[in-house]
N, C-alpha and C positions, 0 to 999 in steps of 0.2 A: 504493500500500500504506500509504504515511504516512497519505496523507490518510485512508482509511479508518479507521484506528486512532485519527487526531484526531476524526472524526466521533463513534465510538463512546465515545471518553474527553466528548465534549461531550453523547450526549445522557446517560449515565450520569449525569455530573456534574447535568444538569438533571434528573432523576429522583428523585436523590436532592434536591436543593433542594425541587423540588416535595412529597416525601414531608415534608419538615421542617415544610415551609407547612403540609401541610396539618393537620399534628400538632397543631400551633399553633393554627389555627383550631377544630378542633373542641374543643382544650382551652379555648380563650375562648369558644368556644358553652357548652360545658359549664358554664362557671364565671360566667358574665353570665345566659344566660337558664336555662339546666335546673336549677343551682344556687343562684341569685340569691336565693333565698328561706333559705336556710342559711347562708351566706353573710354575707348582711346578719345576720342572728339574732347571728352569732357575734361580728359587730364591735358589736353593742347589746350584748355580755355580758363585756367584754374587762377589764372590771373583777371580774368574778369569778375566784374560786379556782380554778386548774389543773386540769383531770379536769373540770370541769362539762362540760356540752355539751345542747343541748336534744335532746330528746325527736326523734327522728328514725325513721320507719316507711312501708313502702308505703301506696297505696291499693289499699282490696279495692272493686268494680266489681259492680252490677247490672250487664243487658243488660236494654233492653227491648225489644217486638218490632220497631224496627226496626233494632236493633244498636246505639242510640246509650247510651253509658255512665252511669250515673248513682252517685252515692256510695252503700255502704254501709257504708263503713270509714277515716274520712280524720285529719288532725289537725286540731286550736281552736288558735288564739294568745290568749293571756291576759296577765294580769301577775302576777307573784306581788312580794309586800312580803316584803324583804329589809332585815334587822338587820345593820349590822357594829358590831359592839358596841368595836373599840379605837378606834372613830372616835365614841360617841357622850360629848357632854359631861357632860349631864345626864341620868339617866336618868327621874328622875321628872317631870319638865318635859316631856322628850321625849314618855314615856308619856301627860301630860295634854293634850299638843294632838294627838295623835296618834288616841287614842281619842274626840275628839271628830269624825274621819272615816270609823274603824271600830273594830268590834268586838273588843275585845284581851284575853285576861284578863289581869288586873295581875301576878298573883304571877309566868306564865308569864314574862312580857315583863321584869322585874324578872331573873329568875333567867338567861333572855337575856343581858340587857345586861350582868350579872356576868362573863362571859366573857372579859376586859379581854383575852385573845392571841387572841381567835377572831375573824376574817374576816369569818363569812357564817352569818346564824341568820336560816332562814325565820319568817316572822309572817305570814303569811294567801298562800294562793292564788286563782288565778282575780281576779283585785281586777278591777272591771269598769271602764270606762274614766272615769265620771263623778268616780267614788271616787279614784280614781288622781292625777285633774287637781286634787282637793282636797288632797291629799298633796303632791303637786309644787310647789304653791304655797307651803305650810311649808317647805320648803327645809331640814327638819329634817338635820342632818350627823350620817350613819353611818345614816341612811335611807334606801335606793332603792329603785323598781320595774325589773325584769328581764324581760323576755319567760321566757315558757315555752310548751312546748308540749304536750299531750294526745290522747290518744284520741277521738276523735267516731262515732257511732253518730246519723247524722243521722235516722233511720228508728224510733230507738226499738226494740220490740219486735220490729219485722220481720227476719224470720227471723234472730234473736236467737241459736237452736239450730244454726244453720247456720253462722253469721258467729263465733260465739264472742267473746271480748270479750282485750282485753292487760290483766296482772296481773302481780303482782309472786308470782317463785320465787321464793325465797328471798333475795337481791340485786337479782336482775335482770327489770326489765319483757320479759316475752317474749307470746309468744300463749298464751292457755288456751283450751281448748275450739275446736271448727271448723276452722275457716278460717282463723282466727289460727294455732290451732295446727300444723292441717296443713300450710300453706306457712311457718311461722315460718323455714327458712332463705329464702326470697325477699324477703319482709316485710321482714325485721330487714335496718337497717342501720347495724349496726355499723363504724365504720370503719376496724377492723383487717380487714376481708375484702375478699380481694384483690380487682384488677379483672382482667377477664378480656380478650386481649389486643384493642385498639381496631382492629386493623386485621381481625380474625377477625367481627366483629358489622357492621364496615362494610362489606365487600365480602360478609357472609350477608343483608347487604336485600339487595343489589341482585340476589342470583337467588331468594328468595324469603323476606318478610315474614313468612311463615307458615311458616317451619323449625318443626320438631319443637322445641320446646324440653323441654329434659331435667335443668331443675333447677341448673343450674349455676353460674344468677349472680342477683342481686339485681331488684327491680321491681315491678311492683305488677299485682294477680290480676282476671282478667275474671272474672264467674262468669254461669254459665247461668241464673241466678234472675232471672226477670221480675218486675220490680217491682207492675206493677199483678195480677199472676196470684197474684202471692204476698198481696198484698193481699187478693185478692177469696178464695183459701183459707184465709189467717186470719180474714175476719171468718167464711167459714160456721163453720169449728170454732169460735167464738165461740158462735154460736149453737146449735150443736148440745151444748158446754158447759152450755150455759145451759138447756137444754129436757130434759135427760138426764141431766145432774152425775155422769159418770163417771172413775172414778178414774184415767184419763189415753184420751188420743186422740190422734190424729195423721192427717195425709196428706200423699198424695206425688203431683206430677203430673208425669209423664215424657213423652220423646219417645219411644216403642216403639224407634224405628229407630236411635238413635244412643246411647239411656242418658244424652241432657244433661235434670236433672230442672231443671224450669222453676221446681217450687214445694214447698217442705216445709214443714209445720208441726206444731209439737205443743203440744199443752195439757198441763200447764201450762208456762210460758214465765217472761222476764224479761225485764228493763231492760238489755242491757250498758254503757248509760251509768251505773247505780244498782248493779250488780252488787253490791257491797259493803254494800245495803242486804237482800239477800237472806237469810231466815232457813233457809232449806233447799238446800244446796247442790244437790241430788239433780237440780234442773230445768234445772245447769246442762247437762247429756249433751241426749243424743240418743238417745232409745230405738228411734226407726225405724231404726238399726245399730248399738246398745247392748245390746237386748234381745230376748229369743226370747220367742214364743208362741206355744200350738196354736190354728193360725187357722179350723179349720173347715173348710164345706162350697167352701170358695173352690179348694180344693185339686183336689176333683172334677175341674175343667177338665183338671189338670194327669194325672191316672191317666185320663179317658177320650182326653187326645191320645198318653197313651203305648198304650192301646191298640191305636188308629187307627194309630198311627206301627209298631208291629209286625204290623201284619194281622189279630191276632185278634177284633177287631171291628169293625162298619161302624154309622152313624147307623143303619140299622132292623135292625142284631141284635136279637133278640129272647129273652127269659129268661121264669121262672117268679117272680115278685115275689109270696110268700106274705109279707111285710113283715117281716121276722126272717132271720139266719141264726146259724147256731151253731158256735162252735167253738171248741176246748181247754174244753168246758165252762163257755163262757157265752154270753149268747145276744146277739145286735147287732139292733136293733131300728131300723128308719126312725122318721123325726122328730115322726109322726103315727101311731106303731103300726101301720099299716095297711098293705096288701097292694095291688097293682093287678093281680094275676093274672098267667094265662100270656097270651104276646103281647108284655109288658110293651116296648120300643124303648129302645135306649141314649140318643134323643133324651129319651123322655120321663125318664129316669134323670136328665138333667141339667134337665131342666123342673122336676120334680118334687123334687129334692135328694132322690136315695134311694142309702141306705146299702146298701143289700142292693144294689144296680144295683151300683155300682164293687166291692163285695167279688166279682162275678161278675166284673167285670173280671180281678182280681187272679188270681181260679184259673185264666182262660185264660193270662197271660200268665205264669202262675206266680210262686214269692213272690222266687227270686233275679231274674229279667231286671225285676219291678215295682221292686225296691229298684234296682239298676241304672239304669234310668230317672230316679228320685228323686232319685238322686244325680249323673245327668247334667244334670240342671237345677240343678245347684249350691245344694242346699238347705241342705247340709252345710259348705260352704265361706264364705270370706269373698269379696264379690261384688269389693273393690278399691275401692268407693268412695271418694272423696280426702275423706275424714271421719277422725279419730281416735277411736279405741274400739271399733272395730267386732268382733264378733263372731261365729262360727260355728254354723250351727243344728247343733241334736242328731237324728241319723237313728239312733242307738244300738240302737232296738224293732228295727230291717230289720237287726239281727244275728244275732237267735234264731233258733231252728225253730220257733216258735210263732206257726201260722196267723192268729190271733187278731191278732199286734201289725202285718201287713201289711194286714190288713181293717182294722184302725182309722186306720191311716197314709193309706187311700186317698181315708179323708176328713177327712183333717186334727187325726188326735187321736190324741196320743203320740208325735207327734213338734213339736220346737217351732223355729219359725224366724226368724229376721230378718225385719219387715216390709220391708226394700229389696233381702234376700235372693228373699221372695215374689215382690217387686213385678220382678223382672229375670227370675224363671220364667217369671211369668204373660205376659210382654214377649213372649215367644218364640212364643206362641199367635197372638198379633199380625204379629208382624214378619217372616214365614218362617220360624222353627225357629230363631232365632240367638240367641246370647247374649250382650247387652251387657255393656260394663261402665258401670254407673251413675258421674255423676257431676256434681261442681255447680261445676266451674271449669273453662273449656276454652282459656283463653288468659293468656299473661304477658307484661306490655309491660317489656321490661328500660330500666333507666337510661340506656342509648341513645338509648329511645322506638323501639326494633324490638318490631312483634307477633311473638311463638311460639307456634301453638299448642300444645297435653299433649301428648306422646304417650300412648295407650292399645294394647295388648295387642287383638290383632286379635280380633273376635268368632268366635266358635264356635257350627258349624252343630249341634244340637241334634236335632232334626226336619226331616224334609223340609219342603218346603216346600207341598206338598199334606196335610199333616196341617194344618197352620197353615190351611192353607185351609177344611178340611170343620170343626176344632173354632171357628173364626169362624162359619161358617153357622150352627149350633149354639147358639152363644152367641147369636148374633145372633135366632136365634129364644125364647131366651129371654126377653129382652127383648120380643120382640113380643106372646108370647101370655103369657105365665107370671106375668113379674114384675109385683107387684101385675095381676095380672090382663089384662096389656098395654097398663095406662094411659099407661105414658109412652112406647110407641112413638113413632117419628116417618115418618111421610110419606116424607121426601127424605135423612136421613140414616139409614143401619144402625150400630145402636148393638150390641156386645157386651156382657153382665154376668154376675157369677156374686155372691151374697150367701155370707155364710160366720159359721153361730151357732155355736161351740164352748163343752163346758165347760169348769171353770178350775180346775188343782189346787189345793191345799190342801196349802201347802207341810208343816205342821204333819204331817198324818196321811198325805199321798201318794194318798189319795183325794178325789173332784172335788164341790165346794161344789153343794148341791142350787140355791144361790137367786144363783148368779155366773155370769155368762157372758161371753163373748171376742165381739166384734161383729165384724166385716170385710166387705168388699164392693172389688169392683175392674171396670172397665169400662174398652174401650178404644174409637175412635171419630177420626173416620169408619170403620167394621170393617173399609171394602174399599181404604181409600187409608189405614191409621190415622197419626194426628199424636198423637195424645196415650194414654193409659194413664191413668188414675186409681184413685188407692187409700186408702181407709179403714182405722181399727181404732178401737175403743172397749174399752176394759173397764172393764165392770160399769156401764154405763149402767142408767139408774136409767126404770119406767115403759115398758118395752118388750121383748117378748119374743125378737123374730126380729131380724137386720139387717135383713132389709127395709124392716121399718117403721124403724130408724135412719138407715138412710142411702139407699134409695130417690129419696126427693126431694130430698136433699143435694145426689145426682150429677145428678140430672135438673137442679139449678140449675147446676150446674157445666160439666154439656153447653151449655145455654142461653147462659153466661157463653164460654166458650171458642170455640165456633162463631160468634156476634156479635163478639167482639173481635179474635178473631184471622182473622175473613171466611172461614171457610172454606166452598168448595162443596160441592153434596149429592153422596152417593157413590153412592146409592141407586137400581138400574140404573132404567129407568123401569117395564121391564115388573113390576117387583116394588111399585109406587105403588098403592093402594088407593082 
């Protein structure tokens, strides 16, 4: 009995030893290698003023496609020249050999050095390392260079809108805009926030790396943006900038199946390295979940799968297309005035983009179960995206009894949406009927160095999954024979598309600009295995009347780009091969 008791007082006793060691070790891991860089900074700055501390921030993380990480958000070390003015002798002596290294203005430097009880007065940042070694050799006293550190934005421009840039609120450098802002409690490491306990993140690797992570502690963000995708989508919107000069544009390219968006971009854009050079704050947002507008005939897709999804119509229903219909006393006209008679097919409705097709939708399915619909694709709502700013479409018209504002809603006019609100409906055409949640960050490696992936809010079934199926055929024949004429079919892959020309209010009078238009277009692809979704907008492109001719061949380079780079096989069964 003794001995047992001695057994257990010994392995206790070694258990607890053990738990000491091991405390120990990972706080010397911590503070030699995972720390070693802050660390060191702070014993180079031991002469400075209490409260300093350098500049300390996650990194924010592309993925490229084959999962390896690459910067788009990290820190620069620099020097900055630093004055302690009760330490200098001379000041104007100081000043003359001083300015013969760099740029000083005298009066500043002069009015500096008068500070005879101040410590520490910056005179130039970033000092680059040739300059520095000039300085050092002066040996001038109550002169030194200091490490510091900053923001880097190695990428420039790239997805600039997404990534957001750090800025000073009011005292404090935190995140603005994006990704900065969005995750700013992960990012920021302030080191009053606490640690979260070391023994709860070391024994959660060991059953699994990819825990949910839920926000809780410090680290630095993977995001789903593919470096070279995003690339290859900023320069098209470049060019399509440049051919059209419209007064903003944007795309989005998603995974249908998960909502991780690979690539965003919007014209116009900026430097968040120059940030501060920026005459117009306005480009600091993001209007792909900032801003609503009536997107047009893109919508179509979305009222003939609610049809399908309710039984009231099948791809060869069939109506009377006299090219007009009328109601509350005005009259709704197709995009070409024109009629295609009785016979008319719900296929050719969407072939064709006709208004009078989906307003026949609307009266089978009637105007409350069509708003119902609408609203179950989340048109109305915020999609969740891990973006700040984001906004809610207006379905307000599907509150009347006014026949009129459910015919114009069915093809995109009168109600206005979020383009990533669209881009997560139109998802669902694709994906089975689901509803993702969009998003551009899918992983957080905390200060540990443990992966977590988000958690996200499980998807929502929307549509069967056989409606998804027949409005892909559908679209997919679009494509083949319709769009510009079935030029950009392809052989071995089925592509789906829909174009979308809407007009554009006139905030002033609340009536729609004769000579202004809303462009859109979205396509997803492979149709029958899909990996990606892609989405346009332009307004008021200049030099072109329909989307089709705007972004047509955009996406046709887009497919071309995606399908080579990312190797994808043909989906295209063989018997359907021409």
């Amino acid at each position: 009995m003794k001995s047992g008791v001695y057994h257990r007082r010994i392995y206790f006793l070694f258990w607890v030893f053990f738990a000491i060691a091991l405390v120990f070790v990972i706080k010397l891991y911590r503070v030699q290698i995972l720390e070693y860089e802050t660390w060191n900074d702070r014993a180079d700055r031991q002469f400075i003023q209490p409260g300093d501390t350098l500049f300390d921030r996650g990194t924010i993380f592309f993925r490229n496609k084959n999962g390896d990480r690459i910067s788009a958000a990290t820190l620069a070390s620099g020097l900055t020249l630093v004055m302690q003015p009760n330490r200098i002798e001379n000041s104007d002596l100081t000043y003359e050999l001083l300015s013969q290294c760099i740029s000083i203005d005298h009066d500043d430097f002069i009015q500096k050095a008068s500070k005879h009880d101040d410590p520490h007065e910056v005179l130039a940042r970033r000092v680059d390392e040739k300059t520095a070694e000039k300085i050092r050799e002066l040996a001038l006293p109550g002169i030194v260079l200091v490490k510091e550190r900053w923001r880097l934005y190695p990428g420039d421009e790239r997805a600039a809108n997404t990534i957001g840039f750090v800025g000073f609120l009011g005292d404090e450098l935190v995140g603005r805009y994006g990704i900065e802002q969005y995750y700013e409690n992960v990012l920021n490491r302030k080191k009053d926030k606490s640690y979260k306990n070391i023994f709860v993140e070391l024994f959660s690797s060991f059953k699994d790396v990819s825990d949910m992570y839920r926000g809780e502690e410090r680290g630095d963000v993977v995001t789903t943006i593919e470096p070279s995708t995003q690339i290859f989508l900023e320069n098209l919107l470049k060019k399509v900038e440049r051919d059209l000069s419209p007064r903003s544009l944007g795309g989005v390219i998603m995974d249908p199946m998960t909502g991780e968006i690979l690539a965003l971009a919007v014209r116009p854009t900026f430097n968040p390295n120059l940030f501060y050079d920026v005459e117009n704050p306005q480009v600091f947002g993001n209007p792909v979940v900032e801003s609503i507008f009536e997107m047009g005939s893109i919508i179509k897709p979305l009222t003939i799968a609610a049809g399908l999804d309710a039984g009231v119509i099948t791809p060869e229903t069939t109506y009377t297309d006299n090219g007009y219909v009328e109601a509350n006393g005005r009259t709704i006209w197709n995009h070409d005035l024109r009629g295609r008679g009785p016979g008319t097919t719900m296929q050719r409705v969407l072939g064709d983009s006709l208004n009078t097709g989906v307003a026949f939708i609307v009266s089978r399915l009637g105007n409350q179960r069509f708003a119902d619909y609408m609203r179950g694709y989340g048109l109305d709502k915020e999609t969740g995206i891990d973006l700040p700013g984001e906004v809610s479409g207006k379905l307000s018209n599907l509150t009347t009894s006014r026949d009129i504002e459910y015919i114009t809603a069915s093809y995109g006019q009168g109600i206005a949406l979020t383009p990533i609100a669209t881009v997560r409906a139109l998802a669902s055409l694709a994906n089975g009927g689901k509803l993702v949640v969009p998003h551009v960050a899918d992983k957080i490696i905390n200060e540990f160095g443990i992966t977590q992936s988000i958690a996200r809010p499980p998807e929502k079934q929307i549509l069967s999954p056989e409606t998804s199926s027949t409005i892909t055929r559908m679209l997919v024949d679009v494509v083949d024979n319709s769009l510009l004429g079935g030029s950009i079919k392809r052989e071995e892959y089925a592509v789906a598309a829909k174009t979308g020309t809407a007009q554009v209010t006139n905030p002033t009078t609340g009536k729609y600009y004769e000579d202004r238009f809303f462009h859109s277009f979205f396509g997803y692809f492979p149709a029958y295995k899909p990996r990606f979704i892609v989405f346009f907008y332009a307004d008021d492109p200049k030099g072109t009347n329909f989307a089709s001719q705007t972004f047509t061949k955009p996406f046709d380079e887009t497919v071309d780009f995606l399908i080579n780079y990312y190797e994808i096989p043909p989906d295209r069964p063989k018997t359907e091969f021409r």
